[in-house]
C-alpha positions as CSV (number, residue, x, y, z in Angstrom):
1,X,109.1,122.5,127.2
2,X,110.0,120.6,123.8
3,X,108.7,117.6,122.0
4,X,110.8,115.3,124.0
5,X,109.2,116.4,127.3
6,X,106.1,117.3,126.2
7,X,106.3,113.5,125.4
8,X,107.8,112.1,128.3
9,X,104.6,113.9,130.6
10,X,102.5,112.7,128.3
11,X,103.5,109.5,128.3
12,X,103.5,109.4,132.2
13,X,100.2,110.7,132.3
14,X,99.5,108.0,130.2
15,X,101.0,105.4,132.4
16,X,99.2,106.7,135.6
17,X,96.0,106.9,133.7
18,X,96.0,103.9,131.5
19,X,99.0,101.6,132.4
20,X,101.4,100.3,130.0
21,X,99.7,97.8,128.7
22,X,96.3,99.8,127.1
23,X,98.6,103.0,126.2
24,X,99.0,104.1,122.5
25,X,101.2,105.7,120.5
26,X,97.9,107.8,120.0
27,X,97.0,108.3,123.6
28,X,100.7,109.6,124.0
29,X,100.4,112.1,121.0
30,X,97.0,113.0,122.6
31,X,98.2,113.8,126.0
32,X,101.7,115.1,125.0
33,X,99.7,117.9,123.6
34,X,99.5,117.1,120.0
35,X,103.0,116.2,119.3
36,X,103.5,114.5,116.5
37,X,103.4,110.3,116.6
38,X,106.9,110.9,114.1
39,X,108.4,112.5,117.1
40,X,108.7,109.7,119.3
41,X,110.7,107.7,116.6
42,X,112.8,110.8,116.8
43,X,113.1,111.1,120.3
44,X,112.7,107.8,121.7
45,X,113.0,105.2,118.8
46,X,110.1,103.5,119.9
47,X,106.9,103.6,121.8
48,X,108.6,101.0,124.4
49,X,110.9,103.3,124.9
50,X,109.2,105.9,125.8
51,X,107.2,104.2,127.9
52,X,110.6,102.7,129.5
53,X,111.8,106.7,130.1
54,X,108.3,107.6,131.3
55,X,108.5,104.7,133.7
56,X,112.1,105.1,135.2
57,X,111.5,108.9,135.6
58,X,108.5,107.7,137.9
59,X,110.0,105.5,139.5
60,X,113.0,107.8,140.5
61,X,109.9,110.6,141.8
62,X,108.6,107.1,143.9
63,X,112.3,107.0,145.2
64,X,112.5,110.3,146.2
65,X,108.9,110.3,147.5
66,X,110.0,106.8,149.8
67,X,113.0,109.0,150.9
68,X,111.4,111.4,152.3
69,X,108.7,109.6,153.9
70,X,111.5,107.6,155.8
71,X,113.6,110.7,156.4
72,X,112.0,111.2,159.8
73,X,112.6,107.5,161.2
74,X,115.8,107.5,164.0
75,X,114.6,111.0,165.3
76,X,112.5,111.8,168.1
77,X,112.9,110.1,171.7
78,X,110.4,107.1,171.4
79,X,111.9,103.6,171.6
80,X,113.4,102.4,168.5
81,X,110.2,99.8,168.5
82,X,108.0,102.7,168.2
83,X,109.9,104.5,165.7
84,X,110.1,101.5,163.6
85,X,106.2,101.2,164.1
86,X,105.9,104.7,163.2
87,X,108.3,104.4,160.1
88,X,105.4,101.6,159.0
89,X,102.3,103.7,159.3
90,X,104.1,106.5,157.3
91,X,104.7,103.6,154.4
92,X,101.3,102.5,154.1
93,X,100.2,106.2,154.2
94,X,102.1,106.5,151.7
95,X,100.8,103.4,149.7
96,X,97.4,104.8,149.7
97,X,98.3,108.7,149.1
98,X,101.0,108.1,146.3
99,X,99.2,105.5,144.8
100,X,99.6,106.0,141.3
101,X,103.3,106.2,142.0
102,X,103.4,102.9,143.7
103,X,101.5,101.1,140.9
104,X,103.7,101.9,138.2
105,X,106.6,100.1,140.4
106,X,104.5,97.3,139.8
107,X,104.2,98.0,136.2
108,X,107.6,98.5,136.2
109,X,108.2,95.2,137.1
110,X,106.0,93.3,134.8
111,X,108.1,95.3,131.5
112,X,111.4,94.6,132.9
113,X,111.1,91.0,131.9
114,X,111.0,92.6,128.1
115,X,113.6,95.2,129.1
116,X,117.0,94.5,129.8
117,X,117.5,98.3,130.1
118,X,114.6,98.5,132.8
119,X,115.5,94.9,134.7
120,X,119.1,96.7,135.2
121,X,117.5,99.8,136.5
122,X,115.1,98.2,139.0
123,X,118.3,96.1,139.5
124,X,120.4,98.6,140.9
125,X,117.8,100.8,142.3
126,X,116.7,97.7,144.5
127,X,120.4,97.3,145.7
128,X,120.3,100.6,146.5
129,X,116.9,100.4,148.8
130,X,118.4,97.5,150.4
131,X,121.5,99.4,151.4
132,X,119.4,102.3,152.1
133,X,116.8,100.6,154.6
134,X,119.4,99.0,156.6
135,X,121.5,102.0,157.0
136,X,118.1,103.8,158.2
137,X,117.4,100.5,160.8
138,X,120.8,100.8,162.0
139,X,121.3,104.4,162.3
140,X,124.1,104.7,160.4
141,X,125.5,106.4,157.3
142,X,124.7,104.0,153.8
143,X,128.6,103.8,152.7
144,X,129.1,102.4,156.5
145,X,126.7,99.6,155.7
146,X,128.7,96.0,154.7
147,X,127.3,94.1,151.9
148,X,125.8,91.3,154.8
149,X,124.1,93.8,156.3
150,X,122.3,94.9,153.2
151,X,122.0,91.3,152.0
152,X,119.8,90.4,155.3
153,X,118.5,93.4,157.0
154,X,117.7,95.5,153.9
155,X,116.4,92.1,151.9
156,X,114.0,91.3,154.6
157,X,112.7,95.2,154.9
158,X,112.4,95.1,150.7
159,X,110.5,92.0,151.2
160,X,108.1,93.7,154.1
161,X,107.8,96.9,151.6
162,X,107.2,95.2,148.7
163,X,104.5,92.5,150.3
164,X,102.9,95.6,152.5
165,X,102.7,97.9,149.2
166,X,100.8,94.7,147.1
167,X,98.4,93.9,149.9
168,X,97.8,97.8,150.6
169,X,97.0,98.1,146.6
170,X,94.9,95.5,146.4
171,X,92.7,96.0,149.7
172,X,93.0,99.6,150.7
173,X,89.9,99.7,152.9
174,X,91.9,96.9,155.2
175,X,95.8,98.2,155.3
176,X,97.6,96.9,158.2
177,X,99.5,99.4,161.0
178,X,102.8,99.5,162.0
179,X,101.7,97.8,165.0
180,X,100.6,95.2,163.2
181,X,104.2,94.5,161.4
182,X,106.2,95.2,164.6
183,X,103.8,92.4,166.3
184,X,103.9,90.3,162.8
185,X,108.0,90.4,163.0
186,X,107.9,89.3,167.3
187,X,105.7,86.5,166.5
188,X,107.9,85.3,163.6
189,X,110.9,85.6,166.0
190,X,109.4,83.6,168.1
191,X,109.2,81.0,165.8
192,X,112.6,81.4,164.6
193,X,114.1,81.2,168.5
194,X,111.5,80.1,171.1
195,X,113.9,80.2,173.5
């Protein structure tokens, strides 16, 4: 490896361990193994930018991670309720197993009100889940999936991942079951259309 990802690890090491916030050019050096502090103005401009790089390569292994955990959902011969459910329980496995992971996508969030380059990113790559998520609910291939469908289907399963992957983070000894969201989502219709 060279300086610039020798930097990037350590910077992501940094992230996982420390969180943007409390990370210094120091700790990066340190954890980079020794690379110069000079060679992130070289490489990166700026420790921000580093940071950003370390972040969005994260975030992209959290991607890929999310991918494969829902890879499995439309297969098997359980109902589709129970394959949604199970699609749930392998999320909030997920939550608590690829912790780190998810925690930076909160990170990620907080810095992308100071980064126009990271608010596009998460931009995109949140168009992208919404697409994704309602292809995988509908059983279908993503470039068959129509902008409404993404809009309302994939918003409201962001939403659920989003909300689930906060309240998992937060209270881990409690996480809720797929059951529990596949019951959540019946009473809500309920609500929406007693009839």
């Amino acid at each position: 490896m060279g300086n610039r990802e020798d930097l990037l690890a350590g910077a992501r090491r940094c992230l996982e361990e420390k969180g943007w916030a409390r990370t210094t050019i120091r700790d990066i050096t340190a954890a980079s193994g020794g690379v110069s502090m000079a060679a992130i103005g070289y490489h990166f401009g700026s420790r921000e930018a580093l940071l950003t790089a370390a972040l969005i390569e994260t975030i992209d292994e959290q991607g890929d991670q999310t991918g494969r955990t829902l890879a499995e959902f439309g297969t098997g011969q359980d109902s589709p309720a129970k394959r949604y459910e199970a699609m749930w329980d392998k999320m909030i496995e997920s939550f608590s197993t690829h912790r780190k992971l998810w925690l930076a996508s909160i990170e990620a969030l907080v810095q992308a009100e100071h980064s126009g380059e990271l608010r596009r990113y998460l931009s995109e790559g949140q168009a992208q889940g919404r697409r994704g998520l309602a292809a995988i609910l509908s059983g279908v291939d993503e470039d068959t999936i129509d902008d409404t469908t993404a809009r309302t289907l994939g918003t409201v399963q962001m939403a659920l991942l989003t909300g689930l992957m906060t309240q998992c983070l937060t209270n881990p000894d409690q996480p809720p079951t797929g059951t529990d969201v596949a019951a959540g989502l019946r009473a809500l219709a309920d609500i929406i259309d007693p009839g």
